[in-house]
VOVO-525015 format. One record per atom (N, C-alpha, C): x, y negated, z negated; residue in one letter. Coordinates in steps of 0.02 Angstrom, whole numbers, plus 50000, padded with zeros to 5 digits. Layout:
<atoms>
XYZA/...
</atoms>
This chain:
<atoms>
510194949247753X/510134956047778X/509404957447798X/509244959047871X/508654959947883X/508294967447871X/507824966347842X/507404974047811X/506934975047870X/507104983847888X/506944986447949X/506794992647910X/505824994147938X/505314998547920X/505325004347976X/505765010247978X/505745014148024X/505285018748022X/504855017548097X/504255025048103X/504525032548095X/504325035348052X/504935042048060X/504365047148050X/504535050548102X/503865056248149X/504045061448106X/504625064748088X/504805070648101X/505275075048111X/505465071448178X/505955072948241X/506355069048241X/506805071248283X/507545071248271X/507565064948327X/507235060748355X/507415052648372X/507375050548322X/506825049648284X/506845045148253X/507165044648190X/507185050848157X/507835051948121X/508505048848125X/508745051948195X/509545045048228X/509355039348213X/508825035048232X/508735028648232X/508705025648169X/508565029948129X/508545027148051X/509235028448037X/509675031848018X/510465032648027X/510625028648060X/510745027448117X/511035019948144X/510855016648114X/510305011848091X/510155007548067X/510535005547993X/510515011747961X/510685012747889X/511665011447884X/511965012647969X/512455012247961X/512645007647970X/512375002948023X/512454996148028X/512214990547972X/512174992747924X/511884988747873X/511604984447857X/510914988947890X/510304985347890X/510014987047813X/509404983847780X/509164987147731X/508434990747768X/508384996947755X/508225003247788X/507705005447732X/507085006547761X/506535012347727X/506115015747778X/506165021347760X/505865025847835X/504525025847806X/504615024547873X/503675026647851X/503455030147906X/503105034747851X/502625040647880X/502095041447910X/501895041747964X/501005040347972X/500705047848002X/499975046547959X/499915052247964X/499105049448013X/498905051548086X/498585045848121X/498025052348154X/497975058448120X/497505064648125X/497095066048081X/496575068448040X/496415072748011X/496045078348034X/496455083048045X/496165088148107X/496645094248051X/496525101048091X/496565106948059X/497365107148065X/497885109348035X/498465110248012X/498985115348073X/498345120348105X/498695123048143X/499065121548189X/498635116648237X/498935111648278X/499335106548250X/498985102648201X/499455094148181X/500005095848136X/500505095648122X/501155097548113X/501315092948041X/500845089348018X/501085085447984X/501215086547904X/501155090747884X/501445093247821X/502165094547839X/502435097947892X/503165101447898X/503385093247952X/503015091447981X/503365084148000X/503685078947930X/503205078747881X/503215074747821X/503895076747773X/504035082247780X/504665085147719X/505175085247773X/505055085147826X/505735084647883X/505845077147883X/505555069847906X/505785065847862X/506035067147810X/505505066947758X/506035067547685X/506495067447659X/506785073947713X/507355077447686X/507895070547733X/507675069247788X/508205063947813X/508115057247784X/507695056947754X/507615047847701X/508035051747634X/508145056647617X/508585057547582X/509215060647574X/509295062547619X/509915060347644X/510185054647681X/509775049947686X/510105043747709X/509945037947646X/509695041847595X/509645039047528X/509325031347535X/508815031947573X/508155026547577X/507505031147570X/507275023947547X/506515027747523X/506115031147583X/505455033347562X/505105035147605X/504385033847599X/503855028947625X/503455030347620X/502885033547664X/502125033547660X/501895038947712X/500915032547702X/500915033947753X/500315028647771X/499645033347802X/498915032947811X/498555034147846X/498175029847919X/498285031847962X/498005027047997X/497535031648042X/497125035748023X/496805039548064X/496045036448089X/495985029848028X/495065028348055X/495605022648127X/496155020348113X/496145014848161X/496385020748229X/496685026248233X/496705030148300X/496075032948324X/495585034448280X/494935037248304X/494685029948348X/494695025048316X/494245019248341X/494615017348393X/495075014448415X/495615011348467X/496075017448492X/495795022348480X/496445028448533X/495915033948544X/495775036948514X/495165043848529X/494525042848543X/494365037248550X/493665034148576X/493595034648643X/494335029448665X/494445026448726X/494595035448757X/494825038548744X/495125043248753X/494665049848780X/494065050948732X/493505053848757X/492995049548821X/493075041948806X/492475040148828X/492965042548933X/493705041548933X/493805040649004X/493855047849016X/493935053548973X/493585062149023X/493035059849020X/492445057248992X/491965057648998X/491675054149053X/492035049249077X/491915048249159X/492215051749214X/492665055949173X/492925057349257X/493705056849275X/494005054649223X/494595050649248X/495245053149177X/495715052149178X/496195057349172X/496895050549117X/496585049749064X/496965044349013X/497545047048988X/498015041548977X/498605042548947X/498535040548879X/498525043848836X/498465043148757X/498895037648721X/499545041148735X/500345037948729X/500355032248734X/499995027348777X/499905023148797X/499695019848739X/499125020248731X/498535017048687X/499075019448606X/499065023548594X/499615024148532X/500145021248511X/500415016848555X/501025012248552X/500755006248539X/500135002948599X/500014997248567X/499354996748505X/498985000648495X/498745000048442X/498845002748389X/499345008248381X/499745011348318X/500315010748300X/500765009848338X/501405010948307X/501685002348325X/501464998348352X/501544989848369X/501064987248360X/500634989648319X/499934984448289X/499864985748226X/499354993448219X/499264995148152X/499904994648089X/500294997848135X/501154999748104X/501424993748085X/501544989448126X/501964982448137X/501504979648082X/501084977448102X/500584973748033X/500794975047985X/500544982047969X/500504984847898X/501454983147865X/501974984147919X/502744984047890X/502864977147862X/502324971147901X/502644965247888X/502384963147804X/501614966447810X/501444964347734X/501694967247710X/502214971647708X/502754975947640X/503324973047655X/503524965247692X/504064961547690X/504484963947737X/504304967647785X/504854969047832X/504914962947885X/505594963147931X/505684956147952X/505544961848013X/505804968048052X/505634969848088X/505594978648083X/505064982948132X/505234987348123X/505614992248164X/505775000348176X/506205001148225X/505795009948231X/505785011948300X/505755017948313X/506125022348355X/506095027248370X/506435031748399X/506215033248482X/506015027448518X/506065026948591X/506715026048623X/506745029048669X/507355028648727X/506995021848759X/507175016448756X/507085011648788X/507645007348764X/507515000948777X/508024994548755X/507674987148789X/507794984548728X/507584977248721X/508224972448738X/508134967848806X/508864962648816X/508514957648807X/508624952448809X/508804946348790X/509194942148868X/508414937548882X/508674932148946X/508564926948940X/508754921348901X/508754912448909X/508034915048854X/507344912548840X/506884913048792X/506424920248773X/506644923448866X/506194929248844X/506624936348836X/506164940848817X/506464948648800X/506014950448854X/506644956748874X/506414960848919X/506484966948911X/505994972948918X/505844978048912X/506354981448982X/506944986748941X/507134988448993X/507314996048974X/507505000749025X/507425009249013X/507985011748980X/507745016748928X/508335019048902X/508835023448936X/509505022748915X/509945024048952X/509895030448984X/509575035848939X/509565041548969X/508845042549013X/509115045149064X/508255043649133X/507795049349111X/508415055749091X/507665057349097X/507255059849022X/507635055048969X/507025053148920X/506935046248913X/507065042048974X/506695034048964X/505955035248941X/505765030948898X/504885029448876X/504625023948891X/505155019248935X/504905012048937X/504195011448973X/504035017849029X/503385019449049X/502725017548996X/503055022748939X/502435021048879X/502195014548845X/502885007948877X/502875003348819X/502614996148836X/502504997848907X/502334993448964X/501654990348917X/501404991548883X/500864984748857X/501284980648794X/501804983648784X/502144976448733X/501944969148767X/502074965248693X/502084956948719X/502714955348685X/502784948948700X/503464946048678X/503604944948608X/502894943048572X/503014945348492X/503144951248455X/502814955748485X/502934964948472X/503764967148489X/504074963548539X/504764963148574X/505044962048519X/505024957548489X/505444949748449X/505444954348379X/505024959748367X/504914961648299X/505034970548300X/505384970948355X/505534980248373X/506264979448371X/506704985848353X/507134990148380X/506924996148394X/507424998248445X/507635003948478X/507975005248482X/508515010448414X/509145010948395X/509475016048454X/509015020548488X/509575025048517X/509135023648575X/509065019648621X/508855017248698X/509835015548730X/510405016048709X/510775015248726X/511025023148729X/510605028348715X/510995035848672X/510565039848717X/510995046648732X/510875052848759X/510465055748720X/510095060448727X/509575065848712X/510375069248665X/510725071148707X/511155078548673X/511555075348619X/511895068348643X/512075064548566X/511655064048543X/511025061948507X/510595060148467X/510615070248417X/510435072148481X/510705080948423X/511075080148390X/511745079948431X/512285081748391X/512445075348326X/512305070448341X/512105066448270X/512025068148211X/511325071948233X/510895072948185X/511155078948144X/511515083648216X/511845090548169X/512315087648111X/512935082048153X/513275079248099X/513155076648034X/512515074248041X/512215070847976X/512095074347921X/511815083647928X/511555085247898X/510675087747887X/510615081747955X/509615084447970X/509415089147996X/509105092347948X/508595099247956X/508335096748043X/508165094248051X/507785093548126X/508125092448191X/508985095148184X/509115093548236X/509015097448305X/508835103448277X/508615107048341X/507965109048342X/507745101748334X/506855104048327X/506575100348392X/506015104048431X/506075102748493X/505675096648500X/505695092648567X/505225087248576X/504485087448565X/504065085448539X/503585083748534X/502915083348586X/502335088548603X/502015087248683X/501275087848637X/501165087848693X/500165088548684X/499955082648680X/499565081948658X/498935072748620X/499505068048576X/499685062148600X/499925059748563X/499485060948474X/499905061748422X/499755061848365X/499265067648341X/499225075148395X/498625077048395X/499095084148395X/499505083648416X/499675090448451X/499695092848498X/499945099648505X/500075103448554X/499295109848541X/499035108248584X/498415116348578X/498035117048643X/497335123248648X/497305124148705X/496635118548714X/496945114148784X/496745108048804X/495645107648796X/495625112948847X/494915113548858X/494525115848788X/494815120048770X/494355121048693X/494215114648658X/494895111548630X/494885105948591X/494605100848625X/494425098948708X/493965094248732X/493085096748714X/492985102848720X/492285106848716X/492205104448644X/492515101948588X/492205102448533X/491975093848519X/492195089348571X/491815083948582X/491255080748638X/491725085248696X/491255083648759X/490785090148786X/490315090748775X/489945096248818X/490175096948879X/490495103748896X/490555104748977X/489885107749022X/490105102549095X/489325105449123X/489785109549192X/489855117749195X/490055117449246X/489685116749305X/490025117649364X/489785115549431X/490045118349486X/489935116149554X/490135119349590X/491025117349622X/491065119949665X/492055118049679X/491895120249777X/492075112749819X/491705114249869X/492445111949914X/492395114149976X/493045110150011X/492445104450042X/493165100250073X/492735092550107X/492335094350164X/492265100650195X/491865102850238X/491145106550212X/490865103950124X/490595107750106X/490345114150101X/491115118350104X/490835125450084X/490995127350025X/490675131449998X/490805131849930X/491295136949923X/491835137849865X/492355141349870X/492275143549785X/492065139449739X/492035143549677X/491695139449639X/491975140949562X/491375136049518X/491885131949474X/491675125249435X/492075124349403X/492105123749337X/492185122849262X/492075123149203X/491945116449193X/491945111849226X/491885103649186X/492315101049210X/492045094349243X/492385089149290X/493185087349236X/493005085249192X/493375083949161X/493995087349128X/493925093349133X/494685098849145X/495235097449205X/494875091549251X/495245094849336X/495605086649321X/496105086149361X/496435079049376X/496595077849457X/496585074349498X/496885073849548X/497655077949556X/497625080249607X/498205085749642X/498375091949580X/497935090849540X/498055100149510X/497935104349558X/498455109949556X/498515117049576X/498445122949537X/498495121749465X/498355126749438X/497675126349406X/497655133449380X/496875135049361X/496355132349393X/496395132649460X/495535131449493X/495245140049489X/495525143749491X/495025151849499X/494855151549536X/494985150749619X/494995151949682X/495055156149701X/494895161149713X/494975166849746X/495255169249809X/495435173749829X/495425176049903X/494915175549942X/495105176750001X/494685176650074X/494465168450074X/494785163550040X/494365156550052X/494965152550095X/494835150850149X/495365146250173X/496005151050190X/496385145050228X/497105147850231X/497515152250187X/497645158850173X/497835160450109X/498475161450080X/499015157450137X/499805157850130X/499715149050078X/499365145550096X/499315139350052X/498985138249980X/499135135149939X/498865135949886X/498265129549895X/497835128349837X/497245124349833X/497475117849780X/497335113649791X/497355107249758X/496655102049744X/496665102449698X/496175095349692X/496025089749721X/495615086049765X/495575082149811X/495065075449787X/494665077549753X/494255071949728X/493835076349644X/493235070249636X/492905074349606X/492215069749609X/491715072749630X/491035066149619X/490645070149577X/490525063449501X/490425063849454X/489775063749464X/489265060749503X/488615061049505X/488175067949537X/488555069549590X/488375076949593X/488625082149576X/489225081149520X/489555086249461X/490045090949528X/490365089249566X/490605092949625X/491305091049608X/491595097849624X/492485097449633X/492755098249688X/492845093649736X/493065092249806X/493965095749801X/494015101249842X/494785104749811X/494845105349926X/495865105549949X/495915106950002X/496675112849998X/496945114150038X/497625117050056X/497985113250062X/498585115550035X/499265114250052X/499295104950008X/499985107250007X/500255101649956X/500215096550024X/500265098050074X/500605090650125X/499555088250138X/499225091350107X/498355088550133X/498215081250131X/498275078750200X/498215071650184X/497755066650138X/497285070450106X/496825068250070X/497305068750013X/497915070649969X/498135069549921X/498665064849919X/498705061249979X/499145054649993X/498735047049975X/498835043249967X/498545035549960X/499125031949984X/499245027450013X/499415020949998X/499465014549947X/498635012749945X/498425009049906X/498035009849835X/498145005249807X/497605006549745X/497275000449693X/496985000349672X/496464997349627X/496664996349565X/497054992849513X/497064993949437X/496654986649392X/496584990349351X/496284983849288X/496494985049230X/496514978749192X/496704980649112X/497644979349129X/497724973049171X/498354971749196X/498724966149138X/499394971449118X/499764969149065X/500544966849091X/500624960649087X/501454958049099X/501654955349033X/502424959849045X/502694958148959X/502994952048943X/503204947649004X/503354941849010X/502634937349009X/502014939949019X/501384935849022X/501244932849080X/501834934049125X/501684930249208X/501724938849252X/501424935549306X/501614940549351X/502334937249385X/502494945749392X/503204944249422X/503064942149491X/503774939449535X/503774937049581X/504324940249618X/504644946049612X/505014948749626X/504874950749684X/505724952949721X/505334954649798X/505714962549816X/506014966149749X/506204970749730X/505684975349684X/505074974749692X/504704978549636X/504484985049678X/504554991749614X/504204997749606X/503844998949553X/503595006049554X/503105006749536X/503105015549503X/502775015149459X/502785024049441X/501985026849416X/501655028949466X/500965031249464X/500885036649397X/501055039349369X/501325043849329X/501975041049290X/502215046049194X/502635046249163X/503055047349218X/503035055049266X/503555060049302X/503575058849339X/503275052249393X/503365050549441X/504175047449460X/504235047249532X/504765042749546X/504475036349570X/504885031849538X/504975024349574X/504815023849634X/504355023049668X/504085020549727X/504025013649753X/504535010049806X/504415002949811X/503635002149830X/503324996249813X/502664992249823X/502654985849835X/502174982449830X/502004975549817X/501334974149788X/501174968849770X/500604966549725X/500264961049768X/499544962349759X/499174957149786X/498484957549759X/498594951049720X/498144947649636X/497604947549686X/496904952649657X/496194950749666X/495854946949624X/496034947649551X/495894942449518X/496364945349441X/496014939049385X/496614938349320X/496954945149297X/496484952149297X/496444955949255X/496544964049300X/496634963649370X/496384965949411X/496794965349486X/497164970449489X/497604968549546X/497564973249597X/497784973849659X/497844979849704X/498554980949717X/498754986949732X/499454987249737X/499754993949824X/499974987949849X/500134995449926X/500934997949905X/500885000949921X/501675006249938X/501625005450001X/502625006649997X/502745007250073X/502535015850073X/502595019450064X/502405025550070X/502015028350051X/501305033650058X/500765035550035X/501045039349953X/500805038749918X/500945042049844X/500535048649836X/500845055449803X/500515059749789X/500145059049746X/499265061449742X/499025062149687X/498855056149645X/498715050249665X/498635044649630X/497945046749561X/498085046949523X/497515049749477X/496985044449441X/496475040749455X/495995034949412X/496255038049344X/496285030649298X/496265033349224X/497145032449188X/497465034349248X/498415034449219X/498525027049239X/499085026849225X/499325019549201X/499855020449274X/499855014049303X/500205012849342X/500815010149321X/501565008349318X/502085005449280X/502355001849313X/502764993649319X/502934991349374X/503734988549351X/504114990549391X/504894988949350X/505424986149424X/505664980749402X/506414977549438X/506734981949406X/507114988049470X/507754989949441X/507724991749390X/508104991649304X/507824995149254X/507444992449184X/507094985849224X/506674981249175X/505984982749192X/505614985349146X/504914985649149X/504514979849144X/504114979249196X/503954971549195X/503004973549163X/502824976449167X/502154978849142X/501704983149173X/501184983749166X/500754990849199X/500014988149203X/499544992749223X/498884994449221X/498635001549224X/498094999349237X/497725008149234X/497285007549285X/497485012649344X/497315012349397X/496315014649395X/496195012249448X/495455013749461X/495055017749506X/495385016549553X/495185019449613X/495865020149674X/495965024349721X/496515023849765X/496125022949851X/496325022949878X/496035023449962X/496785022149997X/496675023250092X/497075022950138X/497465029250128X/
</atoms>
């Protein structure tokens, strides 16, 4: 009987996934991580911790509860400040999967004898001749396989993903059946492991904001801005634009940002060809098979919310690839993770750098 260490947040995935597990008769112990030490208002984790609980006991397995907050400060909130602090616009989620919940996590389950552990992602792991393949959970629109795109084939070999075959609304109603306090407890947003709060304050209490000016590409100036690092490529909201600037049936979007003269390059209208690319730049290039694919069916998702966009790949070097679309992409943002998938196998990602064309 293989012993399976389930991450249990809280919430009502990962809750199901420990219940499946427990029903298929696996031997089952749910663990807690607590990967913050920050103020209570925001981090949830006292009322996250007894919401497990109450479902490790009612599924009458233990529970234990771990700290891993020096290894998220060092390998997740580092990386995390240091890329606003250039300029550029990081996916947290990202970095939290492979260095917390498939490193720190995975480690730590195996020295307590676990053979594998299991969480509460909508994804799914198949099985082709030697390798595993990362493929999307059934329901689209809570697949996470986006987030998972830096697995390797050992992290594969040593995961489940009990409900990557399961609906959002079954996984509720599960949970109602079961008995768990958390079944109508809502999804989870903000900072991975951090919360939900207001964005710019909680950046101001690490990064000094310098504001600046907010200019169109014809350098006129149109307003001011609070800190490069609030704005992302193709935001529309909160620039504080005013009237009488420009066209005023169109709204304003973000167009660039140059970090050396602290300037927020903003134009009109969603169709502004400056918020189109073609091409782009990524590094920090991860394949979960360890090869690049060779597929002649590959897309791509510039963004979690993006759609699948066909592309192609063309290797500048090991670590470091460029990638065209047949069609210009909205909003390509430096800093987000690019995702690259056959159909509904995630074949791996990067983190884009720069866009042009």
């Amino acid at each position: 009987m293989e012993h399976v260490i389930v991450g249990l947040s809280g919430g009502v995935d990962s809750a199901v996934a420990a219940a499946l597990l427990v029903e298929q008769g696996y031997s089952a112990e749910g663990l807690f991580m607590k990967n913050w030490e920050g103020d209570s208002q925001y981090c949830t984790s006292e009322k996250d911790y007894k919401d497990a609980l109450q479902v490790c006991d009612s599924l009458g397995i233990p529970l234990r509860s771990v700290n891993f907050s020096r290894e998220y400060w060092d390998k997740v909130f580092k990386h995390f400040l240091d890329e606003y602090r250039a300029g550029r616009t990081p996916n947290p989620d990202i970095l939290c999967n492979t260095e917390i919940k498939f490193k720190a996590f995975l480690d730590y389950a195996i020295e307590l004898g676990a053979d594998k552990i299991a969480t509460g992602h909508y994804a799914r792991i198949l099985k082709s001749g030697e390798l595993l393949k990362l493929a999307r959970g059934t329901d689209q629109n809570k697949d996470q396989s986006y987030f998972l795109y830096g697995l390797n084939q050992d992290q594969l070999s040593r995961a489940f993903f009990p409900i990557g075959d399961w609906e959002k609304t079954t996984v509720r109603q599960k949970a109602r059946e079961l008995g768990f306090n958390n079944y109508y407890k809502k999804d989870s947003t903000g900072i991975c492991f951090i919360g939900e709060r207001h964005f710019k304050e909680f950046l101001q209490r690490y990064l000094p904001a310098q504001p600046g000016d907010i200019i169109t590409q014809e350098g006129k100036p149109v307003g001011q801005h609070e800190g490069l690092m609030y704005y992302t490529m193709g935001q529309r909201q909160g620039l504080g634009i005013g009237g009488g600037h420009g066209t005023l049936e169109k709204p304003w979007y973000v167009l660039d940002k140059k970090m050396e003269k602290n300037i927020l390059i903003v134009g009109q209208g969603h169709d502004h060809p400056d918020l189109y690319h073609r091409s782009l730049s990524c590094s920090h290039v991860h394949w979960i098979t360890g090869k690049i694919p060779k597929s002649e069916t590959l897309s791509a998702k510039i963004r979690y919310r993006a759609q699948d966009a066909p592309c192609r790949i063309e290797t500048t070097a090991e670590q470091s690839v460029s990638v065209v679309f047949e069609k210009p992409q909205f909003a390509i943002a430096p800093g987000q993770s690019i995702v690259f998938y056959e159909h509904d196998i995630c074949l791996g990602g990067a983190v884009i750098d720069s866009r042009w064309n």
